[in-house]
C-alpha positions as CSV (number, residue, x, y, z in Angstrom):
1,X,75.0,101.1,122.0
2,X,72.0,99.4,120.2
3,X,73.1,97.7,116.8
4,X,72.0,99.5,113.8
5,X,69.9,97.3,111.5
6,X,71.7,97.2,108.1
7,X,69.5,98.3,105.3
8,X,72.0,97.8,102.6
9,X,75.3,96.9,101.3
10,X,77.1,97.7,98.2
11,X,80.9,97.4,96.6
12,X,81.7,100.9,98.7
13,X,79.7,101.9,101.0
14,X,77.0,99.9,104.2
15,X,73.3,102.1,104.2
16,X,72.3,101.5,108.4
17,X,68.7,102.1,109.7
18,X,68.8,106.0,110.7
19,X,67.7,107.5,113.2
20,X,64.8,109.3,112.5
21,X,62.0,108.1,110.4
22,X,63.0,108.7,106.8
23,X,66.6,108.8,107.3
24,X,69.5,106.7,106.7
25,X,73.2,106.5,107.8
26,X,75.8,105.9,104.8
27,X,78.8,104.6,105.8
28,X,82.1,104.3,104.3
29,X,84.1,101.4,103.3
30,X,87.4,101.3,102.6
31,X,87.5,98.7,99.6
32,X,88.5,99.5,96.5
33,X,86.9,98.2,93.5
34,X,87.2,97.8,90.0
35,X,85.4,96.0,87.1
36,X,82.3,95.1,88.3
37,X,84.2,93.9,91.7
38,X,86.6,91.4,89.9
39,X,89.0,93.6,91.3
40,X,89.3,94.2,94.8
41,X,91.6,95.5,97.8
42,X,90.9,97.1,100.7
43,X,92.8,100.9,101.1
44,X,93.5,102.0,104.7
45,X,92.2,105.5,105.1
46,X,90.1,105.4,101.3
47,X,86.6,105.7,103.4
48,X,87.5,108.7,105.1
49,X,88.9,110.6,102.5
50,X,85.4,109.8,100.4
51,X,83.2,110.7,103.2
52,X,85.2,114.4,103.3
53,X,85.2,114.8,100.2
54,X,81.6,114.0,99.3
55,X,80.6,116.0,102.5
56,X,82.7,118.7,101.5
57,X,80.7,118.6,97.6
58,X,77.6,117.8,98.7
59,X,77.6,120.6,101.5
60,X,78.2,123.1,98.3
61,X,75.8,121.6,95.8
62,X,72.8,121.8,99.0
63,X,74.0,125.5,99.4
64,X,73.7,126.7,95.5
65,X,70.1,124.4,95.3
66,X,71.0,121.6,93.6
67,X,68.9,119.3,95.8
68,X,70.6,116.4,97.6
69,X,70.0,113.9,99.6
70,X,73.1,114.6,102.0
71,X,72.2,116.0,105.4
72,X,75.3,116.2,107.6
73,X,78.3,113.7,108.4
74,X,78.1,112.2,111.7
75,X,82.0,111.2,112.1
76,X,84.7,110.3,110.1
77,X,83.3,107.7,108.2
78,X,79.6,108.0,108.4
79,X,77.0,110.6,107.0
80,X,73.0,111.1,107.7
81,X,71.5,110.9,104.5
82,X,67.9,111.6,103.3
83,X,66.1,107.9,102.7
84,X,65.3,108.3,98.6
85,X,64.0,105.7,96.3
86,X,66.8,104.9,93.9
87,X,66.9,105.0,90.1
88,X,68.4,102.1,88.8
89,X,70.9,104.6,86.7
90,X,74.2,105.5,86.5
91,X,74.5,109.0,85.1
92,X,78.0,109.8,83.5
93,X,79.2,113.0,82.2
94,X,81.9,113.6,79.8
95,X,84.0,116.4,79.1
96,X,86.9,115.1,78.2
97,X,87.9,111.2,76.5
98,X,89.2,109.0,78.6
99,X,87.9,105.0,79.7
100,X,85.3,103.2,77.8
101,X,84.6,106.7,75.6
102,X,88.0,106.1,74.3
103,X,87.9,102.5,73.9
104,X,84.4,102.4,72.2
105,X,84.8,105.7,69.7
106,X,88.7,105.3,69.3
107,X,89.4,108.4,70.4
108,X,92.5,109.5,72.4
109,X,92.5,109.4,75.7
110,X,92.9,113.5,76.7
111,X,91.1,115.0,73.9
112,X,88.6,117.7,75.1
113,X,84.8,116.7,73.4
114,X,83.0,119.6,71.4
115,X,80.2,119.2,74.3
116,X,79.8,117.3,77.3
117,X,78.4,114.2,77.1
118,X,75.8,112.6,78.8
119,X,75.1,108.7,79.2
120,X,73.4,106.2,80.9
121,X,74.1,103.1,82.0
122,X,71.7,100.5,83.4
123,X,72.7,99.9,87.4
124,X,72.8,95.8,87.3
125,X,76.1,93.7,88.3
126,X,75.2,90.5,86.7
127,X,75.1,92.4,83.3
128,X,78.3,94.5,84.1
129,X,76.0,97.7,84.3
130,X,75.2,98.0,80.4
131,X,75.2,101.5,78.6
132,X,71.6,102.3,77.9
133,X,69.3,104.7,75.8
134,X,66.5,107.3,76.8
135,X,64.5,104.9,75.1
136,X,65.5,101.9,77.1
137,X,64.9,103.5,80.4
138,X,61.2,105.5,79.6
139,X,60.0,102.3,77.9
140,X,61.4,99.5,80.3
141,X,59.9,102.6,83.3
142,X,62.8,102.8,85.1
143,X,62.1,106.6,84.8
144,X,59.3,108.4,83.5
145,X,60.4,111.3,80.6
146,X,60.0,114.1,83.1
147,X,61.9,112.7,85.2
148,X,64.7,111.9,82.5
149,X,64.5,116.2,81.9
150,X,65.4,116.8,85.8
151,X,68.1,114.2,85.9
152,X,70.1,115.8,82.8
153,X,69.4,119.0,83.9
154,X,70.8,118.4,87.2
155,X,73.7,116.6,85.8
156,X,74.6,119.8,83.4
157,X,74.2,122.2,86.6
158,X,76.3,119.5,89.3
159,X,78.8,119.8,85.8
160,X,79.2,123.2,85.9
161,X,79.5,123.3,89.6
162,X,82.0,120.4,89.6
163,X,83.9,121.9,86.9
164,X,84.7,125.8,88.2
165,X,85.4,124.1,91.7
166,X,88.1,121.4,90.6
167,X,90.1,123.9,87.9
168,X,90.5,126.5,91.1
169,X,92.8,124.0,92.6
170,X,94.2,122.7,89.5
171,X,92.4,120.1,88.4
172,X,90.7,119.1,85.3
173,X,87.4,117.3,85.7
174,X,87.6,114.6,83.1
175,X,84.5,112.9,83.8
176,X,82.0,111.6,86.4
177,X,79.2,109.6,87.6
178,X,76.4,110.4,90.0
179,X,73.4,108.7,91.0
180,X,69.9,110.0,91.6
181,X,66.5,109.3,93.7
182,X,63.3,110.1,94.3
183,X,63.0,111.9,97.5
184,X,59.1,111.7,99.0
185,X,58.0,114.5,101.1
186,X,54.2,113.8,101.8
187,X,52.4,113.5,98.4
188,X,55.1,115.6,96.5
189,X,58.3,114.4,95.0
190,X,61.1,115.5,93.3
191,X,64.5,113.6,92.1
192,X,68.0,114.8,93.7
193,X,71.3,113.9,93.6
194,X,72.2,110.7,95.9
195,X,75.2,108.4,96.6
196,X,78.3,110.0,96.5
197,X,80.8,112.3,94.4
198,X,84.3,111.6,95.2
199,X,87.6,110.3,93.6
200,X,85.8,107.0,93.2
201,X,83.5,108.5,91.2
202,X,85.0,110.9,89.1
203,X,88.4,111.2,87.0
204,X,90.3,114.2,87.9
205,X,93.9,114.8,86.1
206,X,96.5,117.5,87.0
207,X,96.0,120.3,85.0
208,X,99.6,120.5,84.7
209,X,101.2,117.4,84.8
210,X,97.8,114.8,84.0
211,X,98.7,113.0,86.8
212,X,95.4,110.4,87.5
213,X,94.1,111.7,91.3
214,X,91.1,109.2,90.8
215,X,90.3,105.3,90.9
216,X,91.9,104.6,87.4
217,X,95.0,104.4,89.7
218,X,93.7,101.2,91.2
219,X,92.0,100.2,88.0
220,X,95.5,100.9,86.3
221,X,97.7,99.6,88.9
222,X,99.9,102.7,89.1
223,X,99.9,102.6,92.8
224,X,99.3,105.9,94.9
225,X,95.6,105.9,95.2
226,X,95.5,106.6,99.1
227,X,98.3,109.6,98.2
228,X,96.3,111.1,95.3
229,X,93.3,110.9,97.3
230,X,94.6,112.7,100.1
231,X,96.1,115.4,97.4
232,X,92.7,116.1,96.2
233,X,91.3,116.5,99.8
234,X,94.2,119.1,100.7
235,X,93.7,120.9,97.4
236,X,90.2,121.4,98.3
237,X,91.2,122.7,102.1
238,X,90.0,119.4,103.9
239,X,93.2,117.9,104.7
240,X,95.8,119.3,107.1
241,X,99.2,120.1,105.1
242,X,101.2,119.0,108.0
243,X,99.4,116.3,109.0
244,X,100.5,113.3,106.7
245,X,102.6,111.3,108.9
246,X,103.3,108.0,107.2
247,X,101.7,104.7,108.5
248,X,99.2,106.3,110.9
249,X,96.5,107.3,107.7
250,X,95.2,110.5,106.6
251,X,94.9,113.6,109.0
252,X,91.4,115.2,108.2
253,X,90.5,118.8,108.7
254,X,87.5,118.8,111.5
């Protein structure tokens, strides 16, 4: 097999050359991150169970039109992904307190907002990825104000989605972060959701216990990331209920 030139590589994930013009392949890593990467392990199984998952989101959000850059997944850990040009953004939205909202406004972690919230934060590790304004990212150009109206609009709608599809399996979507890009087709463009949505990206609580089923496991050390993982993939009908043998990693629906 001819090696795949490696485009680039980030805390989670390893973006190869694809293999048609203007396509990528996104692979999955299994490290496990936290604070900016001054916290790191590597998760047997964690890759897998993100590449389903985000598959499995991505797959629905394509099929409603909420434009994507996911294509298909080639195996287990790998996806074909649409080549976009990034925006330098994280996008969180908040329905619920919980994290930094909690530390920064002294609110309790738990308590439901009046509105969902919507913020920014500037993607740059050597600054620890600093909150941002509108104003910051029209006047520094890192998107232009039209572009600012299709990213929130497609984070209130990939919300809503996110939302309805997580509480009909019992789970309450406390936050979450998605990325965008600019996807070029000839001499028209148009931004669309990119990277991925998974437990990594999102905080997801039992409705009725608030057990974490997200990264704040790791960030938290309260051990059972891989299990709560795996609980959020069954919920959502990708994981085998009688596949979980212990030791030999997760069993995936194909």
């Amino acid at each position: 097999m001819n090696r795949r030139r490696r485009i680039y590589e980030g805390k989670g994930k390893i973006l190869y050359e694809g293999p048609e013009p203007g396509t990528l392949i996104q692979h999955f890593k299994d490290d496990a991150t936290a604070f900016n990467n001054k916290k790191h392990e590597i998760i047997d199984g964690k890759g897998v169970l993100n590449n389903r998952i985000s598959e499995f989101i991505f797959n629905h959000l394509n099929g409603i039109g909420i434009p994507t850059h996911f294509l298909r997944r080639m195996n287990m850990r790998e996806q074909l992904i649409r080549e976009v040009e990034m925006i330098p953004l994280e996008v969180v939205v908040r329905n619920v307190a919980a994290g930094s909202l909690s530390k920064r406004l002294g609110i309790e972690e738990g308590t439901q907002l009046p509105r969902s919230i919507i913020e920014f934060y500037y993607k740059n590790d050597a600054l620890d990825d600093p909150m941002v304004s509108e104003e910051h990212i029209t006047a520094f150009g890192w998107c232009s104000p039209q572009e600012m109206d299709d990213i929130m609009a497609l984070a209130i709608r990939v919300n809503d989605f996110l939302s309805g599809l997580f509480l009909g399996v019992g789970i309450r979507l406390v936050d979450f972060k998605i990325e965008c890009g600019r996807l070029w087709e000839g001499d028209m463009m148009r931004i669309v959701v990119a990277d991925e949505i998974s437990p990594d990206s999102c905080r997801l609580w039992d409705i009725q216990s608030n057990e974490k089923m997200d990264k704040d496991r790791f960030r938290r050390d309260l051990g059972g990331m891989l299990e709560a993982y795996q609980e959020v993939a069954r919920r959502l009908g990708i994981l085998n209920d009688n596949d979980r043998a212990a030791g030999t990693g997760p069993v995936l629906v194909k």
